[in-house]
C-alpha positions, 0 to 999 in steps of 0.5 A: 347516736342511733335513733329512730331517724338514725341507724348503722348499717354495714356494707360486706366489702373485700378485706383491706379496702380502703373506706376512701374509696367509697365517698357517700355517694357510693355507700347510699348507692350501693345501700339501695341495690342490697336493700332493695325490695321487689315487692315494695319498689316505690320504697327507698332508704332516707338519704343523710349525712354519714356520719362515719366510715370504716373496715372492720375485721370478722374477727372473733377471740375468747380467752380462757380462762377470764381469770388470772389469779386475782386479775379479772376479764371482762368484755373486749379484754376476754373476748371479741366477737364480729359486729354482725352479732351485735353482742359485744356491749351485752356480753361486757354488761354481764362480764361486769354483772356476773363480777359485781355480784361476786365481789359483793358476795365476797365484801360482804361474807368473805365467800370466794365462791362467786369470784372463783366460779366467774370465768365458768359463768361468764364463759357459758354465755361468751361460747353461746354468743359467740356461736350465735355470732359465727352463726349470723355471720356466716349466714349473712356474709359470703366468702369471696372463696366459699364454694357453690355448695357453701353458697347454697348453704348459705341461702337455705338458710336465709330462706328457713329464717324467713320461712319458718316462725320457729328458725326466727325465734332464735336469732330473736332470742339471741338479738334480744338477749340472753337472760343473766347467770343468777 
């Protein structure tokens, strides 16, 4: 459980890497050169146990559409997005929320007009965290393969989110969540 003592972290390492291959030792090491601060260099992260280690896939799917008949989608079943966006728990949380409201609407009136708008609804968000998500991706982890080109790309924008208030906003936006479909 994370906590203010207590954070995940990801380290980018070559597909198919073997997590044994990095006793904690490695990962606490190799944790401070990428955190490093030049302005601060007294500061350092709080070593402690680590609590799990795994590859994980860059992988992002979204299944069109998130209805099959009277079969319901929702979340990791609908769509998977990368860990780098962080929007997989809220994106399942409104998949349920958007099916809730439908299946009172229906309970209570009969309608099935927000059963048959839920794919579309909930859609509209999964394509705008998923966007958000390849965004953050693609910013924050080099491609053993991309180009010099790519790689400048790349840095130009780290370098307009850490100069520019109006760039920070929307990963802010995105990181805090975007607002339900009513």
């Amino acid at each position: 459980m994370r906590s203010p003592e207590v954070s995940r972290l990801y380290l980018q390492v070559p597909a198919g890497t073997d997590p044994a291959g990095w006793p904690d030792e490695r990962v606490w090491d190799e944790l401070d050169t990428r955190l490093a601060l030049t302005s601060h260099p007294e500061w350092r992260l709080k070593r402690g146990p680590i609590s799990g280690k795994a590859v994980l896939p860059m992988r992002s799917q979204v299944t069109e559409p998130m209805r099959f008949g009277r079969l319901f989608l929702a979340g990791d079943a609908a769509h998977i997005v990368p860990p780098t966006g962080a929007k997989g728990l809220n994106l399942a949380v409104s998949d349920v929320t958007v099916f809730a409201r439908a299946l009172i609407l229906h309970r209570d009136t009969g309608s099935a007009e927000l059963l048959d708008a839920y794919s579309g609804t909930c859609l509209r968000r999964v394509w705008r965290a998923e966007h958000f998500s390849y965004s953050m991706t693609t910013t924050m982890h080099t491609d053993p393969g991309q180009s010099p080109f790519d790689t400048r790309l790349q840095l130009s924008q780290l370098e307009r989110l850490a100069d520019s208030p109006h760039a920070a906003a929307e990963p802010a936006e995105n990181y805090t969540g975007l607002p339900f479909a009513t």
